[in-house]
N, C-alpha and C positions, 0 to 999 in steps of 0.2 A: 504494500500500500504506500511505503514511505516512496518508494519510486514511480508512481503514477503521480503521486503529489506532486514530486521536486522537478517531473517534467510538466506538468500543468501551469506551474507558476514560471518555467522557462517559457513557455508559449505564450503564455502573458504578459510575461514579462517581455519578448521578443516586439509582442504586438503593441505593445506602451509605448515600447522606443520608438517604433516606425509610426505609429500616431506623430508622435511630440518631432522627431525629421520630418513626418509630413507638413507638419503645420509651422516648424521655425525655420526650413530652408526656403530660399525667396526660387522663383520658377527659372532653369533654363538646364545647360548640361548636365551644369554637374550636381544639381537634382535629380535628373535621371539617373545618374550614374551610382549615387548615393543611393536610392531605392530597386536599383537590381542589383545591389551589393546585398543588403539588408533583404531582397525579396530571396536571395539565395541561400542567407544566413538562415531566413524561418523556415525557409524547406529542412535544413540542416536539421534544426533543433527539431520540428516535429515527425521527421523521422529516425531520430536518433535511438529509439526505444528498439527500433528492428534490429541492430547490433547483440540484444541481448537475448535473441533467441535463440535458442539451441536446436537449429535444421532438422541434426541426425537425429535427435531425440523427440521431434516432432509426434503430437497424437493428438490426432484431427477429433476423437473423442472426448476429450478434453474441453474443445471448446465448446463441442455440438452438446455435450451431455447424452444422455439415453435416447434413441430416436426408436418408438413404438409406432406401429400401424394402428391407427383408428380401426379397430372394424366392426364398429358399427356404422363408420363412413362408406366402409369397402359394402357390405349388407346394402345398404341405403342405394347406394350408385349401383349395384348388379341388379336390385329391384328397380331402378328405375329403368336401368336398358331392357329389361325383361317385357316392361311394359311400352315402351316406345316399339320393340319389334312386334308384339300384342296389336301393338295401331300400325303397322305399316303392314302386317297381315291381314289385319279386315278393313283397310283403305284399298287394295287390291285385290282382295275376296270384292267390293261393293263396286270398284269399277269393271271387277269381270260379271256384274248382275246379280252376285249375292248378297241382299246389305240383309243386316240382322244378326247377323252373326256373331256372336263373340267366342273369343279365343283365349283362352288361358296355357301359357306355357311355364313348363317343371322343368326347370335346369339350373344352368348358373354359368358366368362367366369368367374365365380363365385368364390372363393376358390378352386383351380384347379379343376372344374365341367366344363366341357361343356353344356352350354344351347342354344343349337342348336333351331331354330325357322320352318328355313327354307332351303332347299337344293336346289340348281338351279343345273340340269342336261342341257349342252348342248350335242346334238348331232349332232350339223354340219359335225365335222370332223370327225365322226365314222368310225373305221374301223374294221371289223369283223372278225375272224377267219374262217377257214374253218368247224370247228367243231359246230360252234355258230350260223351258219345261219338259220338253221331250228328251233331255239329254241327262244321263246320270250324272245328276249332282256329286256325288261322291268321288269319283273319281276327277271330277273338274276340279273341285274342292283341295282334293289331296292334290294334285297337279301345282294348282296357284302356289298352295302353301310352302310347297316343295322348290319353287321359286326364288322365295324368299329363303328359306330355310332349310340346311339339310341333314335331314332324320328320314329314318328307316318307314315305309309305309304302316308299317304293326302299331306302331308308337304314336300314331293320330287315331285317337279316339271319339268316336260322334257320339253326343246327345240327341234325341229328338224331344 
């Protein structure tokens, strides 16, 4: 502590001098000259303190302390990608004519991977185009989804 002091009061002290040359030298050369002496001197003193550190002995954990993963942050952020690919499933389910649909997916994410487990299709509120009616839904269904996402056909599961 005694050495953060006694360089604290150098730096102030540095900065008092060049105040007081600022304000009692009158303007022309050797003004200038006079405050790129003294602008070089305060570099000097306020980096004097790096001298005192020991490179080879260096440990970066020293200064950082303990660094823990939130993971209740990591939880939070894998649910919320869970659900953004949730909406980017049944935004593409309802412009391929299925709107109604909601999607629940079982997995979790990896180093930005999705590892998808499982896919719950409901289809309570289905509503179908006119163009879509004669054609198996389910198989269009698992198609889109498979689009966006890749899991095994078994591992989508339908509601009705």
């Amino acid at each position: 502590m005694e050495k953060v002091s006694g360089w604290l009061l150098s730096v102030v002290g540095i900065v008092i001098i060049a105040l007081l040359v600022d304000i009692l030298l009158p303007v022309g050369k050797t003004s200038k000259l006079i405050k790129s002496v003294l602008a070089i001197f305060s570099v000097f003193v306020i980096i004097s303190p790096i001298k005192q550190f020991d490179i080879n002995n260096f440990n970066l954990s020293s200064f950082l302390g303990s660094i823990q993963i939130d993971s209740n942050f990591v939880e939070d952020r894998n649910y919320e990608k869970l659900k953004s690919l949730e909406r980017t499933i049944e935004k593409n389910l309802e412009e391929n004519g299925y709107s109604g649909i909601k999607i629940q997916l079982q997995g979790e994410f990896t180093q930005e991977k999705a590892n998808i487990s499982r896919i719950f299709v409901d289809l309570h509120n289905l509503v179908l185009k006119d163009e879509n009616l004669n054609i198996n839904k389910y198989t269009n269904i698992v198609a889109i989804i498979k689009k966006v996402v890749t899991i095994k056909e078994e591992c989508i599961i339908f509601y009705e």
